[in-house]
C-alpha positions, -999 to +999 in steps of 0.1 A: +469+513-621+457+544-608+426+544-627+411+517-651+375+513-667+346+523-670+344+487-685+312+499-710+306+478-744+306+499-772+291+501-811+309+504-843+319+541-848+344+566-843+352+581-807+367+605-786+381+601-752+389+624-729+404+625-694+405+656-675+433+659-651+460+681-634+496+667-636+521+686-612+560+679-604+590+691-624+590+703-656+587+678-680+586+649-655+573+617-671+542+609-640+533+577-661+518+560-691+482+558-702+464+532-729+428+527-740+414+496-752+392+469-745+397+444-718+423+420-735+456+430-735+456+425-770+433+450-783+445+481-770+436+511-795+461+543-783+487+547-754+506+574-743+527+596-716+516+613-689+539+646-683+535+670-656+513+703-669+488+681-688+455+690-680+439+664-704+447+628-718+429+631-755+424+602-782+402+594-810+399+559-818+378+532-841+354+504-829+355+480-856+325+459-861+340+427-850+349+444-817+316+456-809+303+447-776+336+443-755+344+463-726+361+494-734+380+507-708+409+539-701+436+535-678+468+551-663+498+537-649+515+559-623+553+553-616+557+567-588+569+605-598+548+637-595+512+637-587+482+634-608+444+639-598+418+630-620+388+647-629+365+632-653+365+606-685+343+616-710+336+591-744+321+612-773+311+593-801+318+610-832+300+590-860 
C-alpha cells in the first residue's frame, strides 16, 4: 500500500472522506485501487479506482452503532503505473 491509516476510532454518524492528490501518466491510466474501512478486512465501507487526472479520492460513508470505536482507516494500492502524490486526508463528519 502506498498509503493506509490514520487508524482513528470513530462515532456513529455519517462522514465524508477526502483525499487530496495529483494522479499523472496516460490518459485514462488505471494508477491503482483505493478502499476505506476499518481495520478488518471484512468491514470495508467504499472502494474504488485511482485514474490519472484525479485530483481527489471522495466517499461518504455510515458508522453504524455496533462499529463504533474501531479503527477507521483510508488506503491506496498502487500497481505500479503512473505516479500519484498525496496531499492530505480529510474526515468530515456530516451528522
Amino acid at each position: 500500500y502506498l498509503a493506509y491509516g490514520p487508524y482513528v476510532p470513530m462515532k456513529p454518524g455519517t462522514y465524508v472522506a477526502t483525499m487530496k492528490c495529483k494522479i499523472t501518466g496516460p490518459a485514462g491510466l488505471e494508477a491503482g485501487t483505493w478502499d476505506l474501512g476499518f481495520f478488518d478486512p471484512n468491514l470495508r465501507l467504499a472502494a474504488g479506482q485511482v485514474v490519472t487526472g484525479q485530483t481527489d479520492i471522495r466517499a461518504t460513508f455510515v458508522v453504524t452503532p455496533d462499529a463504533a470505536g474501531r479503527l477507521f482507516q483510508m488506503r491506496i494500492l498502487y500497481n505500479g503505473k503512473g505516479n500519484i502524490v498525496i496531499d492530505q486526508l480529510s474526515i468530515e463528519k456530516l451528522n
